[in-house]
PLY file of the C-alpha trace (Angstrom):
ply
format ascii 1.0
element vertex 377
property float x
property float y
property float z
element edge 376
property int vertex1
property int vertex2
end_header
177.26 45.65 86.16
174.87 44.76 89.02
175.43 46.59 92.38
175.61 44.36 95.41
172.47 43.71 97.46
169.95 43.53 94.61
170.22 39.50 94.76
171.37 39.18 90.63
173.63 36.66 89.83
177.34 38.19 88.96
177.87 35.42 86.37
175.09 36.30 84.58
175.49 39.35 84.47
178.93 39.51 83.02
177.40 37.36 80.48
174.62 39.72 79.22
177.37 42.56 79.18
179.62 40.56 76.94
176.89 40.20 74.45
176.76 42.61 71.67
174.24 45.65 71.82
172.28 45.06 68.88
171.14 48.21 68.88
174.78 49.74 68.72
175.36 51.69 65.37
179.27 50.86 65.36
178.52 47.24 65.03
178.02 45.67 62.00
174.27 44.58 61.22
173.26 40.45 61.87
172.25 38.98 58.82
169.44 36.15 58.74
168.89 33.42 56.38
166.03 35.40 55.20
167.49 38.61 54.36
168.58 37.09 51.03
164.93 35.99 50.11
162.48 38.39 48.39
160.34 40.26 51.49
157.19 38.68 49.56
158.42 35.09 49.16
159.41 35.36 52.89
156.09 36.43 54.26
154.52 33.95 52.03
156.34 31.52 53.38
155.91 32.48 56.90
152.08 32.61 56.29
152.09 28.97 55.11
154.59 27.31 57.87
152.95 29.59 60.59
149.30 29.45 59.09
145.91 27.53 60.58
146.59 24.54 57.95
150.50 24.28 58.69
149.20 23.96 62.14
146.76 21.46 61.87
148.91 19.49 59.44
151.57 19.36 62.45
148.63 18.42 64.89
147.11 15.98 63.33
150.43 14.26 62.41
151.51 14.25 66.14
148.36 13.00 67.20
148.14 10.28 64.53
151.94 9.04 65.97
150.65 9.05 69.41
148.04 6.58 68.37
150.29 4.50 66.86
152.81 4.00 69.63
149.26 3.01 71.56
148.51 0.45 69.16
151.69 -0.73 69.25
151.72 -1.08 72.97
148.28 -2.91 73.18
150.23 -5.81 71.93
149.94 -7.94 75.30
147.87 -11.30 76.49
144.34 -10.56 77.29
143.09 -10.88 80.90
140.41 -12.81 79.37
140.45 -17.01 78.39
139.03 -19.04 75.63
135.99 -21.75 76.83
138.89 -24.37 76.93
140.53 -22.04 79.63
143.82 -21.14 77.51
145.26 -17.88 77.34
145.31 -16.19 74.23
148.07 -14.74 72.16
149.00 -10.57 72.56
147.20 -10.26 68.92
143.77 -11.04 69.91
144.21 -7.75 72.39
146.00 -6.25 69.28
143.18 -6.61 66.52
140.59 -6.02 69.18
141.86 -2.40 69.83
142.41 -2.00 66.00
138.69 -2.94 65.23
137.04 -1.13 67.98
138.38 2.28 66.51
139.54 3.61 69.72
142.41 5.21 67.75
140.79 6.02 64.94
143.43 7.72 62.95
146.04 4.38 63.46
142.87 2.34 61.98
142.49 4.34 59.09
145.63 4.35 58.38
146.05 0.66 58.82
142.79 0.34 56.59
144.15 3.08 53.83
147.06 0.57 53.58
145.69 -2.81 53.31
143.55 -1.08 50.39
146.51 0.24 48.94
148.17 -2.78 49.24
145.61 -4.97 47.24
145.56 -2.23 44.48
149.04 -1.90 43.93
149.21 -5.55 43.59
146.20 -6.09 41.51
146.75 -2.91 38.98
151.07 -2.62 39.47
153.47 -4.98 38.37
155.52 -5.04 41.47
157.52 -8.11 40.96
158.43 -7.05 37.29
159.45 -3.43 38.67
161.37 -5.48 41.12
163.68 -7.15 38.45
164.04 -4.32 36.76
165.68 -2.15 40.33
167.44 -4.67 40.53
169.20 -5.16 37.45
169.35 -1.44 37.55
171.24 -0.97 40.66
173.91 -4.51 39.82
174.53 -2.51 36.56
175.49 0.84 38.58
177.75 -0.64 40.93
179.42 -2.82 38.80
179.68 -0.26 35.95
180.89 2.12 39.40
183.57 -0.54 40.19
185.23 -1.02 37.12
185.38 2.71 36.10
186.79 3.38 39.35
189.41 0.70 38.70
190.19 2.09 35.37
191.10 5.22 36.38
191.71 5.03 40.19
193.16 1.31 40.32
190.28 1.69 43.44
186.90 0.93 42.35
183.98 3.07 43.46
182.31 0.19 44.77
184.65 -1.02 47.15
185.29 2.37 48.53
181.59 1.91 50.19
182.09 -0.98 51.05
181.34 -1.11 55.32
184.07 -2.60 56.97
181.85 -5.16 58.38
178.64 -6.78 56.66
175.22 -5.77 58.51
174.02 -9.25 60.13
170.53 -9.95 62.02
171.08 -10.51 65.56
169.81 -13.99 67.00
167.73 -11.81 69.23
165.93 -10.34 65.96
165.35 -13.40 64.89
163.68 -15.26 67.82
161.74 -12.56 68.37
160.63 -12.32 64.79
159.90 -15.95 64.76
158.10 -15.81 68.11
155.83 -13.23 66.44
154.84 -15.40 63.38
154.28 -17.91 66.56
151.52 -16.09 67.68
150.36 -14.72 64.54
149.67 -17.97 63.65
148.43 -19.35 66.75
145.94 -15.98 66.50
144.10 -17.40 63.28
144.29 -21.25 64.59
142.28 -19.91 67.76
139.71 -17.70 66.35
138.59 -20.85 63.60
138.21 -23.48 66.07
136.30 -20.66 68.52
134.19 -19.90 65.35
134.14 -23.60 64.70
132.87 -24.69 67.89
130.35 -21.65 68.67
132.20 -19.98 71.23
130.54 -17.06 70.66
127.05 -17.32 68.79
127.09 -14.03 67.19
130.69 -14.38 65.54
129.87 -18.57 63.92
126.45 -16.44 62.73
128.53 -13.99 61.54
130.89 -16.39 60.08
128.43 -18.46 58.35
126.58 -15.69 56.78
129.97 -14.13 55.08
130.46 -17.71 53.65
127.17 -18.00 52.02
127.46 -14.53 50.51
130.67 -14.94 49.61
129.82 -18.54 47.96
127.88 -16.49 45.21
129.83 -12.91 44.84
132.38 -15.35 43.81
131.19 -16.66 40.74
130.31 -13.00 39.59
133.29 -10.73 41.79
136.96 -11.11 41.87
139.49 -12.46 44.42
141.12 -8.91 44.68
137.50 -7.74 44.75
136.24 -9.74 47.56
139.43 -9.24 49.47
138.58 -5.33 49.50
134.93 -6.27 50.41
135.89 -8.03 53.29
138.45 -5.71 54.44
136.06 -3.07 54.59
133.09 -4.77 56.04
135.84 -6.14 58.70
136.68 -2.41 59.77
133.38 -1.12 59.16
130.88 -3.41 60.52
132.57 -2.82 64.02
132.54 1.18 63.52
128.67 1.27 62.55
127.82 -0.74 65.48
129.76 1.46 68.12
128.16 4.38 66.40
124.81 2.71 66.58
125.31 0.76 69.71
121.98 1.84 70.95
119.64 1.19 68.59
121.15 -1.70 67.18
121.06 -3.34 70.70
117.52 -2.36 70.96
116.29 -3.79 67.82
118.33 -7.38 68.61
116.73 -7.48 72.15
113.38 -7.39 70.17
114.08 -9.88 67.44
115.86 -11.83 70.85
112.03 -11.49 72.46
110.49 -12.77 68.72
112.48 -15.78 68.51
112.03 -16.66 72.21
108.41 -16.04 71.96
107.90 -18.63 69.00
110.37 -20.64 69.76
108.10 -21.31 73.29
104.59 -21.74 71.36
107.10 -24.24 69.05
107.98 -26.32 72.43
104.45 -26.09 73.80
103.17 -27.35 70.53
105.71 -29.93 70.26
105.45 -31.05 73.60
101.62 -31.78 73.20
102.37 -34.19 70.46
105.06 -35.49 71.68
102.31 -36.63 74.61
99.82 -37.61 72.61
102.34 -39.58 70.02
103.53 -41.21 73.60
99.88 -42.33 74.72
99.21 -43.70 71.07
102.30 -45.75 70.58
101.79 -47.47 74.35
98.34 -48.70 73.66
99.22 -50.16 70.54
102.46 -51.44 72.46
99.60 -52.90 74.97
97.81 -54.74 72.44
100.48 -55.92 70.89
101.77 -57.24 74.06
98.60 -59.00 75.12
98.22 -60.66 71.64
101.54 -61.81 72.16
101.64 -63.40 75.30
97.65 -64.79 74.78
99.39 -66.39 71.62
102.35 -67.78 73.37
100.55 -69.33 76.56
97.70 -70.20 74.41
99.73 -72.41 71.96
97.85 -70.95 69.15
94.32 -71.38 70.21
92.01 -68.91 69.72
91.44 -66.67 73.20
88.40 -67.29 75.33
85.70 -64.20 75.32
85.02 -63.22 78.49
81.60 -63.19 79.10
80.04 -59.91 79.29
78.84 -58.12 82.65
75.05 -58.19 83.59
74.16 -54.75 84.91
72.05 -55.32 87.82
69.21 -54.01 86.08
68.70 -56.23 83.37
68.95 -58.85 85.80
65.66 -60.63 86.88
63.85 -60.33 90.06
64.20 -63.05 92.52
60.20 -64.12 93.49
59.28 -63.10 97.22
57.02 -65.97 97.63
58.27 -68.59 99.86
59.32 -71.76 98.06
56.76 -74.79 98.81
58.40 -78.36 98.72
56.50 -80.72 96.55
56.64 -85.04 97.38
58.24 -86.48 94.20
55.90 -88.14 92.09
56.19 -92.30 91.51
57.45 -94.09 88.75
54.36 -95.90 88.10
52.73 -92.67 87.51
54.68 -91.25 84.74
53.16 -91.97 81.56
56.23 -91.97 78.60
55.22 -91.98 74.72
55.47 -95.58 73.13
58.01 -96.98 72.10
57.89 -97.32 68.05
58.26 -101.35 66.55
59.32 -100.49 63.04
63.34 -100.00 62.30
64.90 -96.21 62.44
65.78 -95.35 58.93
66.80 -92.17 57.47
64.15 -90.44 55.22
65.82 -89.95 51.53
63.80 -87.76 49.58
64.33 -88.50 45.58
66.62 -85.91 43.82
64.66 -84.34 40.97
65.13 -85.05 37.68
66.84 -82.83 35.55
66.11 -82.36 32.09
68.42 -81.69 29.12
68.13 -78.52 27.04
66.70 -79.08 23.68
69.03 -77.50 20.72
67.24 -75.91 18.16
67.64 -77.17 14.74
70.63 -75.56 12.57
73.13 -74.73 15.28
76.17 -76.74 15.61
76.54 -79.31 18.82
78.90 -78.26 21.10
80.87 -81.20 22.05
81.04 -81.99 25.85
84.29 -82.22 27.65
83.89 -84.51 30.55
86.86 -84.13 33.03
88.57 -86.92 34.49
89.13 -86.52 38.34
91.43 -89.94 37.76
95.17 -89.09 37.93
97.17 -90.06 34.52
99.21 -92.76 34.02
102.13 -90.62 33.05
0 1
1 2
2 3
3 4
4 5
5 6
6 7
7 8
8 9
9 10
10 11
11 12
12 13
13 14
14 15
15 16
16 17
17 18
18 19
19 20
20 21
21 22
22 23
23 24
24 25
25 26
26 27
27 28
28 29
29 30
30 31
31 32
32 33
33 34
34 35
35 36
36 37
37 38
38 39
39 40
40 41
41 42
42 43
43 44
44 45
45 46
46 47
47 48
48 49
49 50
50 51
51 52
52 53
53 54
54 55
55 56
56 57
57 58
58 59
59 60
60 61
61 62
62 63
63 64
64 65
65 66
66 67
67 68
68 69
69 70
70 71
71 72
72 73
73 74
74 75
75 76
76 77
77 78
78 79
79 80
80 81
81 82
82 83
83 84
84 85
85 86
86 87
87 88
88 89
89 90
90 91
91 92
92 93
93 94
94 95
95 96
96 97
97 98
98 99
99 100
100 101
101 102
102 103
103 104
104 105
105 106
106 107
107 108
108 109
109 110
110 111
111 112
112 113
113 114
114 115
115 116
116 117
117 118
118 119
119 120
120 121
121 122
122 123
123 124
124 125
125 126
126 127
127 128
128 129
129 130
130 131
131 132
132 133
133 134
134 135
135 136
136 137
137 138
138 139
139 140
140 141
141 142
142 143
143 144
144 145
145 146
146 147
147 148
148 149
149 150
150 151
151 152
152 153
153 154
154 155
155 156
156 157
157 158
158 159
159 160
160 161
161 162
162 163
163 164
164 165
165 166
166 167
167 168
168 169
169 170
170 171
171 172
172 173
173 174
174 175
175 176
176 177
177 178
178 179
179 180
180 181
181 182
182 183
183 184
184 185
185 186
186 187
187 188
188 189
189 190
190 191
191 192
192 193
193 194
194 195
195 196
196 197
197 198
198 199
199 200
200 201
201 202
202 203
203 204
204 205
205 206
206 207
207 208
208 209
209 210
210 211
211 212
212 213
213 214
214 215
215 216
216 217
217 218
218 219
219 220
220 221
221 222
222 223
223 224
224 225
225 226
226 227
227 228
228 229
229 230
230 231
231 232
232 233
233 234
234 235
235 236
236 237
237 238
238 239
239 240
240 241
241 242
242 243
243 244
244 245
245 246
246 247
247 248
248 249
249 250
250 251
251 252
252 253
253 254
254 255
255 256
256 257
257 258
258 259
259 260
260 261
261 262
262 263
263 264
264 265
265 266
266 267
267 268
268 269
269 270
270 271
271 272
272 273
273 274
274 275
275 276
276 277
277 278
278 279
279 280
280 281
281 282
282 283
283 284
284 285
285 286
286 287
287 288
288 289
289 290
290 291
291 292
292 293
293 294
294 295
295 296
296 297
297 298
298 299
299 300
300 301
301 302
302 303
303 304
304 305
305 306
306 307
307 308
308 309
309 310
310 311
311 312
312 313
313 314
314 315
315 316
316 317
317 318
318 319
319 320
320 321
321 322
322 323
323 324
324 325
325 326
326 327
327 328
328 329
329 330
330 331
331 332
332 333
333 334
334 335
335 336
336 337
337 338
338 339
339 340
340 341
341 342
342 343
343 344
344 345
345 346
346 347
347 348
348 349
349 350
350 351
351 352
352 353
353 354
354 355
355 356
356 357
357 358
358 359
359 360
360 361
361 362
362 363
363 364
364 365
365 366
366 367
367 368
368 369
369 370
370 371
371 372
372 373
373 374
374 375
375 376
């Protein structure tokens, strides 16, 4: 017992000295669970649920659930809008913190299962195995039931029987079918965004996949490309956070490339665009002045303007002052004679032409003469 003025508690104290001295020789000895196990088995089995791999086993499991109750919780609508300014759904927030690896050991395991998933289906016969259960586990309660009625008058079967059937809750159900809402709603989004080029990088992204995939089919599987793109859609994402540096460094160059040609492209463009311009009006022009010269002209042929003089191969004007001279008379003027004879025209006499002589011994060739008169019929 405690004295007074040391400050224990009394209660406590007349607890501890109720307990049993376990040192006390007159009391009988506690036995553990592991006083009936072999001494070796028991520190071998201490080693391995105390040991470093125990340890790391338990670790690695409680971190693992940690990250999964995160994942689950980044289930909420994005602060961010589509181009169209609607919200998005709570999966677009979801997927995005499953493909960004921030909890890497909930995306493996969501990875390890999708994989597992496709093998099992592809390589196990699931829906036969399901028959078969279930067959199985009819023929055990029935066979349960009527053995228990045989010999009971009670049969096995209803004896587990819950006193009241397990329903799903209207709550469950809305919620569930608000889920599948936007699940849905989640791929609808993301193909019209793809669709429409919301972001350039994902359509690219989109478009190559297709055209790959539009050959690997003809040569691959559907299981097969299902487990391609499942890993290059966890994957891809992981190699470029890894790489983030370089791989932005090398697309800001190819970015400078592109905009680089794609300028000499405009420049180049833009000069023939000019000069295709300045061709097509001055054959617009001409065009246009034939036209009009040929509808106020009525047809007739268009006057040539006379050409320009230069001054220079113009003449001189004289510098000598011009004299007046009296006109001369009438009488004066002397004009030719007038001739008596009649004005006729001078015919001169067409030669004669003369006929070819044909030697002797070749055949006459008779001569067609063609009639310029019309015929009577």
């Amino acid at each position: 017992m405690a004295t007074p003025g040391t400050g224990s508690n009394p209660n406590v104290d007349a607890l501890k000295a109720s307990e049993p001295d376990s040192e006390d020789p007159t009391l009988p000895p506690q036995i553990t669970p592991t006083d009936h196990i072999c001494p070796d088995a028991t520190a071998a089995y201490n080693t391995v649920t105390d040991g470093p791999v125990a340890q790391n086993i338990l670790d690695q499991s409680a971190k693992t659930k940690d990250e999964m109750s995160n994942l689950a919780a980044a289930r909420h609508t994005p602060e961010f809008k589509a181009a169209t300014g609607q919200s998005l759904t709570h999966y677009h927030s979801f997927f995005l913190e499953l493909l960004s690896w921030n909890n890497p050991r909930a995306s493996a395991v969501a990875y390890g299962s999708i994989v597992s998933l496709i093998f099992s289906i592809r390589y196990l016969d699931v829906l036969r195995w399901a028959f078969k259960l279930t067959w199985m586990v009819l023929g055990i309660t029935i066979a349960a039931e009527l053995a228990g009625k045989g010999l009971l008058n009670t049969g096995f079967a209803t004896q587990l029987r819950p006193r009241k059937y397990y329903t799903v809750s209207r709550d469950a159900i809305d919620a569930m079918i608000g889920d599948v809402h936007e699940f849905i709603n989640f791929f609808v989004i993301e193909a019209q965004r793809v669709v429409f080029a919301e972001n350039i990088y994902a359509s690219v992204a989109a478009a190559l996949s297709a055209f790959i995939a539009y050959y690997l089919v003809k040569i691959v599987p559907y299981w097969g490309l299902t487990v391609i793109a499942t890993t290059v859609l966890f994957f891809a994402p992981l190699i470029y956070i890894t790489n983030q540096e370089l791989i932005d460094g090398q697309l800001h160059h190819a970015s400078e490339i592109v905009g680089a040609q794609t300028a000499q492209l405009r420049s180049v463009a833009q000069k023939h665009t000019e000069q295709a311009t300045q061709v097509t009006k001055q054959y617009m022009g001409d065009y246009t002045a034939k036209a009009q010269a040929l509808i106020t002209g009525g047809g007739r042929h268009e006057q040539k303007r006379p050409e320009e003089v230069p001054e220079h191969d113009l003449p001189t004007p004289p510098k000598e002052e011009f004299s007046f001279r009296a006109p001369v008379p009438h009488d004066d003027i002397q004009f030719p004679a007038v001739p008596q004879a009649d004005f006729r025209e001078h015919v001169e006499p067409e030669p004669a032409v003369s006929e070819p002589t044909i030697p002797s011994g070749v055949p006459s060739v008779p001569t067609i003469i063609k009639s310029t008169e019309e015929p009577l019929i």
